[in-house]
LUMLOFI-588932 format. One record per residue (C-alpha): residue in three letters; x, y, z. Coordinates in Angstrom, 1 decimal, always signed. Layout:
<atoms>
ALA X Y Z
...
</atoms>
This chain:
<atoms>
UNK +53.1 -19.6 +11.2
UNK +51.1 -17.6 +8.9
UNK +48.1 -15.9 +10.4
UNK +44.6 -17.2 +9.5
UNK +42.3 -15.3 +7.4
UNK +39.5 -12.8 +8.5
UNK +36.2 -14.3 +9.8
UNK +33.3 -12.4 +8.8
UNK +29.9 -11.9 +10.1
UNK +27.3 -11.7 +7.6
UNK +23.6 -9.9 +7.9
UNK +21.4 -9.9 +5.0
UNK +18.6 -6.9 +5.8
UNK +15.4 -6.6 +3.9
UNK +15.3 -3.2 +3.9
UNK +11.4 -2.5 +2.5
UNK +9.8 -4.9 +5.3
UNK +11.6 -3.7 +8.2
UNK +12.4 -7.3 +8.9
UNK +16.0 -9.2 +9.1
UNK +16.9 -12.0 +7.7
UNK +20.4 -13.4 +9.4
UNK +23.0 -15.6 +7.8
UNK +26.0 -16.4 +10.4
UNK +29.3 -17.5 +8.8
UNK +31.8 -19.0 +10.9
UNK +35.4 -20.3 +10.2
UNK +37.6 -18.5 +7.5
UNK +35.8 -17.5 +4.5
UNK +38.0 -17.3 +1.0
UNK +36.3 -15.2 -1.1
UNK +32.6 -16.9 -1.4
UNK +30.0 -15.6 +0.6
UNK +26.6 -17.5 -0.1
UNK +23.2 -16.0 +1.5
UNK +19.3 -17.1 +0.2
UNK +16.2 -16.0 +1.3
UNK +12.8 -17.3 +0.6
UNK +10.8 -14.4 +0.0
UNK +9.6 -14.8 +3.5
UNK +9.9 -12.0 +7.0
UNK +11.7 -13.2 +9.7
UNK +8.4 -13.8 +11.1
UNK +7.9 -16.4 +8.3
UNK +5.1 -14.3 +6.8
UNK +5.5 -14.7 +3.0
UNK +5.5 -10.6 +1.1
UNK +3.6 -9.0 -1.1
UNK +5.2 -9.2 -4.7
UNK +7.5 -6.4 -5.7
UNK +11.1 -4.8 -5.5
UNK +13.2 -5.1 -2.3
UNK +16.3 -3.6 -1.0
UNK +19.4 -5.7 +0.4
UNK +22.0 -4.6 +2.3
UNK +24.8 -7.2 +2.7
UNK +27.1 -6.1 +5.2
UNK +30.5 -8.3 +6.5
UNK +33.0 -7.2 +9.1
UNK +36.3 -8.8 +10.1
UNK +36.3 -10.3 +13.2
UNK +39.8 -9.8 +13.5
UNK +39.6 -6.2 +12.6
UNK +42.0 -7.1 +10.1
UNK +41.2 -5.8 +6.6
UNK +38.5 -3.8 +5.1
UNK +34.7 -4.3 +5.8
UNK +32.4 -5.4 +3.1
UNK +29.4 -3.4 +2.3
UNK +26.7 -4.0 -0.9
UNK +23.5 -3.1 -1.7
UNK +21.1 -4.1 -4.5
UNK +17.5 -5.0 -5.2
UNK +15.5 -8.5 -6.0
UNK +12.3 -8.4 -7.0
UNK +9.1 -11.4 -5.6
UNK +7.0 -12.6 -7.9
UNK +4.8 -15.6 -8.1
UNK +3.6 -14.6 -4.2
UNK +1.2 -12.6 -2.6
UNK -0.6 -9.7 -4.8
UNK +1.2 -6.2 -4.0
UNK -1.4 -3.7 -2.5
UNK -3.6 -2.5 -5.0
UNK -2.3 -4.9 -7.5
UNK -5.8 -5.5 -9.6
UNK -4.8 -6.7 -12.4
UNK -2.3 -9.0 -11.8
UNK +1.1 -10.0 -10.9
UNK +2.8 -7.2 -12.1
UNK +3.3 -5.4 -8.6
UNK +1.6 -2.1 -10.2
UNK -1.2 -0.6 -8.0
UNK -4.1 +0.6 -10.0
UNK -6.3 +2.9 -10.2
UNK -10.5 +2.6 -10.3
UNK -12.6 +5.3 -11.0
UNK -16.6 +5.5 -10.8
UNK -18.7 +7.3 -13.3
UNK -22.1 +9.3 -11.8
UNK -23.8 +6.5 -13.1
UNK -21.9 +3.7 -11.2
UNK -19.8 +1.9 -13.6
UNK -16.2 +1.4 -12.8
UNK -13.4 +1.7 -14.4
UNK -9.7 +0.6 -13.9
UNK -6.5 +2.5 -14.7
UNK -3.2 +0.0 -14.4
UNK -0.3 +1.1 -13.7
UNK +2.1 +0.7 -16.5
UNK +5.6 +0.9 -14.0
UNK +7.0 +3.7 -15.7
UNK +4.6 +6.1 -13.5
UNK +2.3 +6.8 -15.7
UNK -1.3 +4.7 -16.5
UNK -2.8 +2.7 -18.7
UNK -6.1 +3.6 -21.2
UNK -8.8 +3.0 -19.6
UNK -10.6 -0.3 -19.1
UNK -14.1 +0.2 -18.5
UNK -16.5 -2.5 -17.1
UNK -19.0 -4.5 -18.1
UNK -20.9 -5.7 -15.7
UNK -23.5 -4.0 -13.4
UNK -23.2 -0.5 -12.0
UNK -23.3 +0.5 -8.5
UNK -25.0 +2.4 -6.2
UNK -23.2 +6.0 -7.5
UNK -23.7 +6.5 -3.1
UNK -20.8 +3.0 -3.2
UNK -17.6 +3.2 -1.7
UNK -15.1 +0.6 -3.1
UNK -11.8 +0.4 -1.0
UNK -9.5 -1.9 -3.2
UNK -8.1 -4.1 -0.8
UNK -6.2 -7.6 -0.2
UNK -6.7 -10.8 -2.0
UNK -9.5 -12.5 -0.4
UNK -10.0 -15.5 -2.8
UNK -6.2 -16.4 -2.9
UNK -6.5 -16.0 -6.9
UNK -3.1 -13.7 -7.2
UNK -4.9 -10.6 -7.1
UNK -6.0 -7.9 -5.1
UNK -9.8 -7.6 -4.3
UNK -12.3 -5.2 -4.0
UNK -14.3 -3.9 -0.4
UNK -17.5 -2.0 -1.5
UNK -19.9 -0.3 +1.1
UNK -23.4 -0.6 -0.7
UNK -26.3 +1.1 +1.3
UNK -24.9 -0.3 +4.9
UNK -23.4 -3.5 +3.8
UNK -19.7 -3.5 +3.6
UNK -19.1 -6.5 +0.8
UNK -15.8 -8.2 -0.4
UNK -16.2 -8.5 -4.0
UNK -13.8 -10.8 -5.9
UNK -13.9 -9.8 -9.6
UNK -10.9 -12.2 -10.7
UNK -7.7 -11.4 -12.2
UNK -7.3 -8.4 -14.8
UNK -10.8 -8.1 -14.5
UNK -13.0 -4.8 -13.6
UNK -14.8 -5.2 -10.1
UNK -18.8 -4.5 -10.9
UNK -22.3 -4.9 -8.4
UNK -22.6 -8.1 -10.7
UNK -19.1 -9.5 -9.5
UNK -19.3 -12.5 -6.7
UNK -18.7 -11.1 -3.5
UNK -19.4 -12.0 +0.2
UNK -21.0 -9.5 +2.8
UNK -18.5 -9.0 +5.5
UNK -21.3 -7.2 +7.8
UNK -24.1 -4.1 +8.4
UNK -23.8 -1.4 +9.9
UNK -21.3 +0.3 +7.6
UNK -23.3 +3.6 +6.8
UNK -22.1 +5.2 +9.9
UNK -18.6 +5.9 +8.3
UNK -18.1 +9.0 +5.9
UNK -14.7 +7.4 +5.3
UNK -13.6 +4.0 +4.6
UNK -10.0 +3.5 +3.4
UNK -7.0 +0.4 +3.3
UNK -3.6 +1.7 +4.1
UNK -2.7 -1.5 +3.0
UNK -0.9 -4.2 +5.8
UNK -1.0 -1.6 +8.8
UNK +0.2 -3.6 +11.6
UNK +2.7 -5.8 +9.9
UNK +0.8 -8.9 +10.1
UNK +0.6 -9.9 +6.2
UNK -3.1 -9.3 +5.8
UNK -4.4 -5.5 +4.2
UNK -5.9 -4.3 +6.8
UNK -9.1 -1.3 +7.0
UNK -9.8 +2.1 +8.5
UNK -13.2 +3.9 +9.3
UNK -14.0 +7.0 +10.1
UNK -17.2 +7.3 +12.0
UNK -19.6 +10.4 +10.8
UNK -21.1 +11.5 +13.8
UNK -17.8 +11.6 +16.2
UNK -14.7 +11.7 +13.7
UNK -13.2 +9.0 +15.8
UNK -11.0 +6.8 +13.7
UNK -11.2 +2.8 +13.9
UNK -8.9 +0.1 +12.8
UNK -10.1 -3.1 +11.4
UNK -7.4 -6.1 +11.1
UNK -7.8 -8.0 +7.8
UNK -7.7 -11.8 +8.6
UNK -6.7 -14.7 +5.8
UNK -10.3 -14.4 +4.2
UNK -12.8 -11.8 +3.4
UNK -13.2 -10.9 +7.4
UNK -12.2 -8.1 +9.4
UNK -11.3 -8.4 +13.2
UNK -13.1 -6.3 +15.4
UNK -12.5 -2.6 +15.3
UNK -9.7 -0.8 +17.3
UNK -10.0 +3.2 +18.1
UNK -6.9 +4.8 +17.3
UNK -7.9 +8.5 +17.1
UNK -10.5 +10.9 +17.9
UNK -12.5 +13.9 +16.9
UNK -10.7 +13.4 +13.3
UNK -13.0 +16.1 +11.8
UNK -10.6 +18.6 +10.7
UNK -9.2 +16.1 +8.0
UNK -11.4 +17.0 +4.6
UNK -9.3 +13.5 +3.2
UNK -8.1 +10.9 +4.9
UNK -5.8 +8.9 +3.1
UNK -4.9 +4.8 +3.1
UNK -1.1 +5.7 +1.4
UNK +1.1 +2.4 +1.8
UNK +4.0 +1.7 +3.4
UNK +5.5 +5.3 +3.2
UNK +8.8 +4.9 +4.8
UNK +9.5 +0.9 +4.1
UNK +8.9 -0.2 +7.7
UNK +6.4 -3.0 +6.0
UNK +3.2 -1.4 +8.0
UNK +0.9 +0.5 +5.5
UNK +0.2 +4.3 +6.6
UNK -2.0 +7.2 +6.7
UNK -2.6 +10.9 +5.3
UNK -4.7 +13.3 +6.0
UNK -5.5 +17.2 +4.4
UNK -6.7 +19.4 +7.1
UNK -9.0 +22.8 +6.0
UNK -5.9 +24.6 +5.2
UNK -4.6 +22.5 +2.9
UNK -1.7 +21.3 +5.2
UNK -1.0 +17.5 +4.5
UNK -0.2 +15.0 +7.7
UNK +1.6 +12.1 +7.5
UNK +0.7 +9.3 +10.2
UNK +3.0 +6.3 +10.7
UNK +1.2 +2.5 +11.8
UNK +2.5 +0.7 +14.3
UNK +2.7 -3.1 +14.9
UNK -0.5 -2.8 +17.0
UNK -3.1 -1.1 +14.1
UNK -2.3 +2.6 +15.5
UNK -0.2 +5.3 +14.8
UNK +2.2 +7.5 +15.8
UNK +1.8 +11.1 +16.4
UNK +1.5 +13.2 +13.0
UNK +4.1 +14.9 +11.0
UNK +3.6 +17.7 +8.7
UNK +4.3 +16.6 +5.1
UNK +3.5 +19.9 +3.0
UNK +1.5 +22.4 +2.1
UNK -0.8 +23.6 -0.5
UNK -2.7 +20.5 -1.0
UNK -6.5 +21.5 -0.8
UNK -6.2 +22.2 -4.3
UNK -7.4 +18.8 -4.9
UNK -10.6 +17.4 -5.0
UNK -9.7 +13.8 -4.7
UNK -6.4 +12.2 -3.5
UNK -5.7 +8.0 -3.7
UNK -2.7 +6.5 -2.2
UNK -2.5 +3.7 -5.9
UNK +0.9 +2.0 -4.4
UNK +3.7 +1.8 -6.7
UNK +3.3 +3.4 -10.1
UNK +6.5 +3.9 -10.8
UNK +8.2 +1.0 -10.0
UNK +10.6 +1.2 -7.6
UNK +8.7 -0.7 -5.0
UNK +7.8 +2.8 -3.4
UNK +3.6 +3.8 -2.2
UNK +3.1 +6.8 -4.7
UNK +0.2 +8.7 -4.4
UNK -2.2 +10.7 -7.2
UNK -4.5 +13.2 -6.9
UNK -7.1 +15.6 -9.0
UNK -7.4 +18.6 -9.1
UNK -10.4 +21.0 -9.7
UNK -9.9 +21.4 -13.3
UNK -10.2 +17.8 -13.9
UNK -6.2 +17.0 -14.2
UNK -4.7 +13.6 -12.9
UNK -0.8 +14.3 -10.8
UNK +1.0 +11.3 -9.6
UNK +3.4 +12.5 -6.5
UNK +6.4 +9.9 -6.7
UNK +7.4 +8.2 -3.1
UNK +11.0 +8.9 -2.0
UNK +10.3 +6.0 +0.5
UNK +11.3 +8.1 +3.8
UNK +7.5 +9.5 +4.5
UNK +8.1 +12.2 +1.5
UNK +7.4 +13.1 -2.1
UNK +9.1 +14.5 -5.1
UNK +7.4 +16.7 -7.0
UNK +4.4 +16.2 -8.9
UNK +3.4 +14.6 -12.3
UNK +1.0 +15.5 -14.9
UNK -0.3 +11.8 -15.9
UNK -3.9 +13.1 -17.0
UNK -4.0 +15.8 -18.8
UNK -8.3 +16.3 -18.2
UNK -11.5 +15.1 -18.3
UNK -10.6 +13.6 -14.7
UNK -13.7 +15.5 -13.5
UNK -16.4 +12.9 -15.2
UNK -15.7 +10.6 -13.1
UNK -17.6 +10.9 -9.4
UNK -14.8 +9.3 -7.9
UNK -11.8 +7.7 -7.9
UNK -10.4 +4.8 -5.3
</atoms>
């Protein structure tokens, strides 16, 4: 009697969410392996849009054979807005910038790493003492909103797709008592839950707090997750830096020396890792998401000439080297988020 063929266990891993989708195959398999997936977390939470990395992996039962391993990428569209993702269903982050005056402008990422001409608004200009924190979609329109801290509100404004956020967009106010933060910041879904989340510095303390994002324009109520945070001149909302699907955190002590915080699944972080030096060259620093396209959380920064770098994710908490994607005038604008 001839002996049977191999049985093979299949697994198919989503490598960018840190979750695991799992397709058992039992009996003999001939040569056809079929495996879905929904575009959904093992959870059931539905992603962002963008690229992901699969990883389909088989092994004979019978130890019989060779093993089966392949890798390739799919990419989600027609879901949830990628972080930063402004304009639209193209899983670009992009970039806004605020003249002294306040009016804002957006930069989109074109997926090649670079950015777009600029788009300048039309509507009403802020308070130039605004913060605006781009954020998660609020309004369920396919595109990423806009939190801005005007005078001690902290507002969810929902400018619509493609379109530049302005102080004449339609927004809700989330709540007072804002002004006591010198730093707001997203680092997009922190604590894996599928809504962007927020984090506050508090002025007077440096202690650090976490706010949950929730299925509309709220936040939950705050979480502490560090203190005395004072020696960071930035802090940093960067992405999900080393594709564990939680969002994370940098931050550019007085030396220049750039940290590198992980989230965890409860808002907070884990201790801090040294992730270069030499950075206090630059007067602003955004974490924009993925500009290149490769479904990595890039980061750019200015420097004090007025130049625009993109740093290009490796998607294991580091960066390659740096890109020239402005070549000046970076300085007329009072800030960048």
């Amino acid at each position: 009697m001839s002996k049977p063929a191999s049985l093979w266990q299949l697994t198919l891993r989503d490598v960018y969410s840190g979750d695991v989708v799992r397709s058992y195959g039992g009996g003999e398999t001939r040569g056809r392996v079929d495996v879905s997936w929904d575009g959904r977390t093992a959870a059931g939470r539905q992603v962002p849009n963008g690229r992901y990395s699969w990883h389909l992996a088989a092994g004979t039962a019978d130890g019989q054979g060779e093993d089966l391993s392949l890798t390739g990428v799919v990419s989600v569209t027609g879901g949830r807005p990628a972080w930063r993702d402004m304009a639209g269903n193209d899983t670009q982050g992009d970039l806004l910038a605020m003249d002294p005056a306040g009016l804002v402008s957006m930069y989109r990422g074109t997926g090649y790493g670079e950015l777009s001409a600029r788009i300048a608004g039309t509507g009403a200009k802020f308070a130039p003492s605004s913060v605006l924190v781009p954020f998660g979609d609020v309004n369920a329109d396919g595109c990423a909103d806009v939190l801005a801290r005007v005078g001690d509100q902290l507002r969810a404004y929902r400018p619509g797709c493609d379109k530049v956020v302005s102080a004449s967009s339609p927004y809700t106010v989330i709540g007072s008592g804002w002004g006591q933060y010198d730093v707001l910041t997203s680092p997009g879904d922190a604590n894996g839950d599928g809504y962007t989340d927020l984090v506050a510095r508090q002025a007077s303390t440096g202690d650090v707090y976490f706010y949950a994002g929730t299925a509309d324009h709220r936040v939950k109520t705050r979480a502490r997750i560090g203190t005395d945070w004072k020696l960071y001149k930035k802090l940093v909302g960067a992405g999900d830096l080393n594709h564990d699907g939680r969002g994370d955190l940098l931050g550019v002590d007085a030396s220049g020396v750039l940290w590198r915080y992980y989230s965890t699944s409860t808002g907070g972080v884990t201790a801090r890792v040294k992730a270069g030096n030499g950075w206090g060259v630059y007067s602003s620093l955004v974490g924009i998401g993925d500009l290149s396209g490769d479904g990595c959380a890039d980061l750019v920064a200015r420097d004090t000439a007025g130049k625009l770098f993109a740093y290009d994710s490796t998607c294991t908490g580091l960066y390659g080297s740096r890109r020239l994607v402005g070549s000046g005038g970076w300085n007329g604008f009072k800030a960048l988020f």
